[in-house]
C-alpha positions in Angstrom: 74.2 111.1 136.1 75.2 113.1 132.7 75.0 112.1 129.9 76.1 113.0 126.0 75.6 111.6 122.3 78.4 110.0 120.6 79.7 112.3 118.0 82.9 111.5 117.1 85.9 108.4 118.0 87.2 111.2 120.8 84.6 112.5 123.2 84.9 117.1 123.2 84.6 118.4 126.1 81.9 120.9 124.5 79.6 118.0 124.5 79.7 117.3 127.9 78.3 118.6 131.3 80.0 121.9 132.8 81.2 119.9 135.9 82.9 117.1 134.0 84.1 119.8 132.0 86.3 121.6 134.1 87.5 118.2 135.6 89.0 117.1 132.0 89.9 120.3 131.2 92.5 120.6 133.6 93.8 116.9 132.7 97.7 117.6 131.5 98.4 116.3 127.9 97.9 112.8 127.3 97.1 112.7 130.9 94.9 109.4 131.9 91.5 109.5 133.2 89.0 106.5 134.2 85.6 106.9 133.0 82.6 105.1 133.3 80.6 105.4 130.3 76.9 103.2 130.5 78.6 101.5 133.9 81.4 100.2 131.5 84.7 100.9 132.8 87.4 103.0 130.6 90.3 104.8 130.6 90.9 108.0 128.5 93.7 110.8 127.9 93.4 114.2 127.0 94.5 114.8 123.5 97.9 116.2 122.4 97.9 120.0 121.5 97.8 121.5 118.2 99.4 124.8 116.8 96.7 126.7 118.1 97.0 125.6 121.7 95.5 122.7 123.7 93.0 120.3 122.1 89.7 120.0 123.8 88.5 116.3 123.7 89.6 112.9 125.1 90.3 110.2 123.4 90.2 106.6 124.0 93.4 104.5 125.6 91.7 101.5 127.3 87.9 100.2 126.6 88.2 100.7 122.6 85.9 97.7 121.9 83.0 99.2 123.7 83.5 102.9 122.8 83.0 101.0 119.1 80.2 99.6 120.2 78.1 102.7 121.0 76.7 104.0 117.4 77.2 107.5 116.6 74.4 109.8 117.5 73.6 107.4 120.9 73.3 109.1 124.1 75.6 107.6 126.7 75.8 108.2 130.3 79.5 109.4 131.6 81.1 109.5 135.1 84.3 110.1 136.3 85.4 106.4 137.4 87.5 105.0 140.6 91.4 106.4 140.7 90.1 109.4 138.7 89.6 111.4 142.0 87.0 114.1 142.9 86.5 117.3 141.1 89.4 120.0 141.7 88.6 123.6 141.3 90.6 125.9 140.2 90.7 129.4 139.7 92.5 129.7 136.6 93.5 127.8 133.5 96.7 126.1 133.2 99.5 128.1 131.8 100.2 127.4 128.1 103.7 126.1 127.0 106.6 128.1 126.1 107.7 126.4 123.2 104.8 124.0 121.6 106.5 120.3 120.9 106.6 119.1 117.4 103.8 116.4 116.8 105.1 113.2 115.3 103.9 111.5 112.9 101.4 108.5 113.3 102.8 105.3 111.8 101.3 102.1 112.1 102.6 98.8 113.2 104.4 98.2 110.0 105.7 101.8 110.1 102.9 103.0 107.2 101.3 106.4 107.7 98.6 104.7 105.9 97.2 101.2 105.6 95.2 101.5 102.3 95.9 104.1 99.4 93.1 105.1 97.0 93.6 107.4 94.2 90.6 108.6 91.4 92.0 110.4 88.1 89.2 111.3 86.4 88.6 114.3 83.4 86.2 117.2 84.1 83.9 115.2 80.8 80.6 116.6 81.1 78.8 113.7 79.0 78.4 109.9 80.5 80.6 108.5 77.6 83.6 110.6 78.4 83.1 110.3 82.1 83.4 106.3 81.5 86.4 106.3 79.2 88.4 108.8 81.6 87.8 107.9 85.0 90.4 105.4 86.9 90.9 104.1 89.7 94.0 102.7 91.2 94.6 101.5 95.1 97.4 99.6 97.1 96.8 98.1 100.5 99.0 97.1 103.2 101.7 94.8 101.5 100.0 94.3 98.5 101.1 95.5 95.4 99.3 98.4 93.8 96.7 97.7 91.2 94.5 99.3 88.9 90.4 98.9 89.0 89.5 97.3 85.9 86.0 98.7 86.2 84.2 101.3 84.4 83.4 104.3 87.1 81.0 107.2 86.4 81.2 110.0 88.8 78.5 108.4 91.0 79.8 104.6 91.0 83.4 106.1 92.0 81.8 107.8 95.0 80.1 104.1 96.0 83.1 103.1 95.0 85.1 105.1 97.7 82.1 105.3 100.2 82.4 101.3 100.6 86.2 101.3 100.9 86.1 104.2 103.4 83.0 102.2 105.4 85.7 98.7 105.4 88.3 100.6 106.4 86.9 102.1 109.5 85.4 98.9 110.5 89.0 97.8 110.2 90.5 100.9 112.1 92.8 101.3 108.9 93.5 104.6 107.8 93.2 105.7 104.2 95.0 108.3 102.2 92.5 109.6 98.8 
């Protein structure tokens, strides 16, 4: 059985075995695919194409809680699942679109690109003391109204500062906009 190491939220198809491969590499855009990943049951799609041509990874449609599960850097094993159908060989790669569609933007639920908003404004102050009288930080999230941080930030606090609201939002699946 193959397996691979969690690297990413999508799964590339670089990081996988040759067979399994050439099986999602023929998948059509956003086309579906069951796979079992350690004997849990999921469904992927192949991801949308970009300017430069087709995307090479799969993403995620059905089994999010356990693809969260797995830690990055984790080996995994991965099989193609029932309704996925055997390997298909083909001689050639699938022919590139005339005309590339326009990608659309993500919006969430509420229509947001973005759930949280963080912005730093801080001056190039060499010394600690004009580091801490410049630096400011203001943030908005969801449908609250934006706010400034009343704390005093030095260039290494701001960057805890950021690292923990980057480390809730992903637990929360929220996207941020810096």
């Amino acid at each position: 059985m193959p397996y691979s190491t969690k690297r990413d939220d999508c799964i590339w198809l670089k990081h996988l075995s040759p067979d399994l491969r050439l099986v999602l590499s023929r998948l059509a855009e956003s086309e579906p695919v069951c796979l079992n990943l350690n004997g849990h049951e999921t469904v992927w799609c192949r991801m949308r194409s970009g300017p430069h041509g087709p995307t090479q990874g799969i993403r995620v449609t059905r089994g999010h809680e356990f693809w969260r599960s797995v830690p990055r850097g984790a080996g995994f094993s991965v099989e193609l699942g029932a309704g996925s159908g055997p390997p298909v060989a083909v001689s050639e790669p699938a022919a590139k679109p005339e005309h590339p569609r326009q990608q659309a933007p993500v919006l969430d639920n509420d229509g947001r690109f973005f759930g949280e908003y963080l912005f730093a404004d801080y001056s190039g102050a060499a010394s600690r003391y004009g580091q801490r009288k410049s630096i400011k930080v203001a943030f908005a999230k969801a449908h609250f109204p934006a706010s400034v941080d009343s704390g005093v930030f030095t260039r290494e606090s701001l960057l805890d500062w950021m690292h923990r609201k980057l480390l809730d939002a992903s637990e929360c699946g929220v996207r941020v906009c810096l």
